[in-house]
MARLO-222355 format. One record per residue (C-alpha): residue number from 1; residue in one letter; x, y, z. Coordinates in steps of 0.02 Angstrom, whole numbers, plus 32768, in hexadecimal, padded with zeros to 4 digits. Each point is the difference from the previous one (the first is absolute). Last residue first. Layout:
[r NUM,'A',[X,Y,Z]]
...
END
This chain:
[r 89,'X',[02F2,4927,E909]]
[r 88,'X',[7FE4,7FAA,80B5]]
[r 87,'X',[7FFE,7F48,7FA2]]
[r 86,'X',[8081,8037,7F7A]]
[r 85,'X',[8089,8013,809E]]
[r 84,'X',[7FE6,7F5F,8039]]
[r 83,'X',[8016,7FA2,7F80]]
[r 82,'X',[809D,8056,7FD6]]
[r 81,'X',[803B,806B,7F92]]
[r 80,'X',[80B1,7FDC,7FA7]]
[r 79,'X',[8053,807B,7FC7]]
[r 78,'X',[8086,7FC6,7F61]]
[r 77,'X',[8025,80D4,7FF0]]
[r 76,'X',[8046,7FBE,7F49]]
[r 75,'X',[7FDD,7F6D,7F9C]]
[r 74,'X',[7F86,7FB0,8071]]
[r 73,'X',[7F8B,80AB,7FED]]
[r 72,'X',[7F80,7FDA,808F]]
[r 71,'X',[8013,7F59,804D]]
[r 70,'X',[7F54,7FC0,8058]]
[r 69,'X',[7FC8,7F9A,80A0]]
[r 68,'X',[7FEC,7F69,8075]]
[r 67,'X',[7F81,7FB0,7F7D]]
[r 66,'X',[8005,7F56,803D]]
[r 65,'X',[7F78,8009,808A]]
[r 64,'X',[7F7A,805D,7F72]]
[r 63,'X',[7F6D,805E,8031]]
[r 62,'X',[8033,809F,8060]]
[r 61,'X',[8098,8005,7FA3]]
[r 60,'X',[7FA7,7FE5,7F54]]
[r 59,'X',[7F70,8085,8044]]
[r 58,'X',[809E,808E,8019]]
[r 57,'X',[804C,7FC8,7F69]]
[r 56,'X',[7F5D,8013,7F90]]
[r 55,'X',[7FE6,80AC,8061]]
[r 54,'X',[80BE,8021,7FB6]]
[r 53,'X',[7FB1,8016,7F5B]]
[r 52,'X',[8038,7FA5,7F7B]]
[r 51,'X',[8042,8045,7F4A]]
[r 50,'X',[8020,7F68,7F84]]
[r 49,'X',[8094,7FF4,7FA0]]
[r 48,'X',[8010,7F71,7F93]]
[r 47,'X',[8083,7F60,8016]]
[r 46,'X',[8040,7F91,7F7C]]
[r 45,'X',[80B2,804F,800E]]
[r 44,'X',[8051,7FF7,808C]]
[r 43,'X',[80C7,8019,801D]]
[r 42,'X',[7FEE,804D,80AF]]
[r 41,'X',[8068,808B,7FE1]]
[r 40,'X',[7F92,802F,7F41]]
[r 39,'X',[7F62,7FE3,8073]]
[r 38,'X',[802A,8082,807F]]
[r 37,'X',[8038,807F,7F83]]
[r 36,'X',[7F61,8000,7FAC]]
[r 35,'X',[7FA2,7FF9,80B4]]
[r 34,'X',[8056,809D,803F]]
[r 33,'X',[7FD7,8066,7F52]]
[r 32,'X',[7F61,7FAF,801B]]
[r 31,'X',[7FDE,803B,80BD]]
[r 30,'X',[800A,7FD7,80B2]]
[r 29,'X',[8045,7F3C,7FC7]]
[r 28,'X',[7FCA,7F6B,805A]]
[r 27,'X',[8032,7F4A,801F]]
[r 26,'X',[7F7E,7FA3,8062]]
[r 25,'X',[804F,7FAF,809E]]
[r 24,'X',[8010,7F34,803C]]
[r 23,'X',[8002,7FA6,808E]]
[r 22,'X',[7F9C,7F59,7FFF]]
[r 21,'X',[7FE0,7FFB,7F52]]
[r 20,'X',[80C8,801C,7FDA]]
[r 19,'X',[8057,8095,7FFF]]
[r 18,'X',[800B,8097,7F7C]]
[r 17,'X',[7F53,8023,7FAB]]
[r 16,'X',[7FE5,8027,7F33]]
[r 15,'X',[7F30,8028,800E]]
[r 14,'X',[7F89,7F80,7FCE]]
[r 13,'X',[7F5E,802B,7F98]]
[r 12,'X',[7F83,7F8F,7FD6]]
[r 11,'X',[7F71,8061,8067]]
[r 10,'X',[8010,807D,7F81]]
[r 9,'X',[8095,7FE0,7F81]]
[r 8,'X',[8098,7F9C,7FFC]]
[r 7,'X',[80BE,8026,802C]]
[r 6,'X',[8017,8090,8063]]
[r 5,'X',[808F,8087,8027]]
[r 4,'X',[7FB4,8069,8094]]
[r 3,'X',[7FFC,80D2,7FD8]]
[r 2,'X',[7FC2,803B,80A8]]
[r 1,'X',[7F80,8084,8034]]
END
């Protein structure tokens, strides 16, 4: 489980990415102590946490050509985990 910032609700919901929408990772945080800190270095503020399970990555990896991964805890370890590592997860 993963704490995602996200703007929106439901189906409406977009998560803050890094890239551009040919390349681009979904920002993470491991918990909300991690994801409080996280925000506060990013300078966001209109963003709600929202926990995600990393079967959502795994079928986004499968699905999407762009995705190419996620960034757990930006702020500190910065670990990036890539698309291919979420599909054997």
């Amino acid at each position: 489980m993963y704490i995602c910032p996200a703007i929106g609700e439901g189906h409406e919901r977009d998560f803050l990415v890094t890239g551009n929408l040919d390349d681009f990772k979904i920002i993470v945080f491991s918990g909300y102590d991690e994801y409080e800190k996280g925000i506060e270095y990013l300078e966001v503020s209109d963003y709600m946490p929202c926990e995600v399970s990393e079967e959502l990555f795994c079928e986004l990896a499968k699905k999407d050509d762009a995705f190419t991964g996620i960034i757990l805890n930006i702020h500190s370890e910065n670990k990036i985990i890539s698309k291919e590592e979420l599909i054997i997860i």
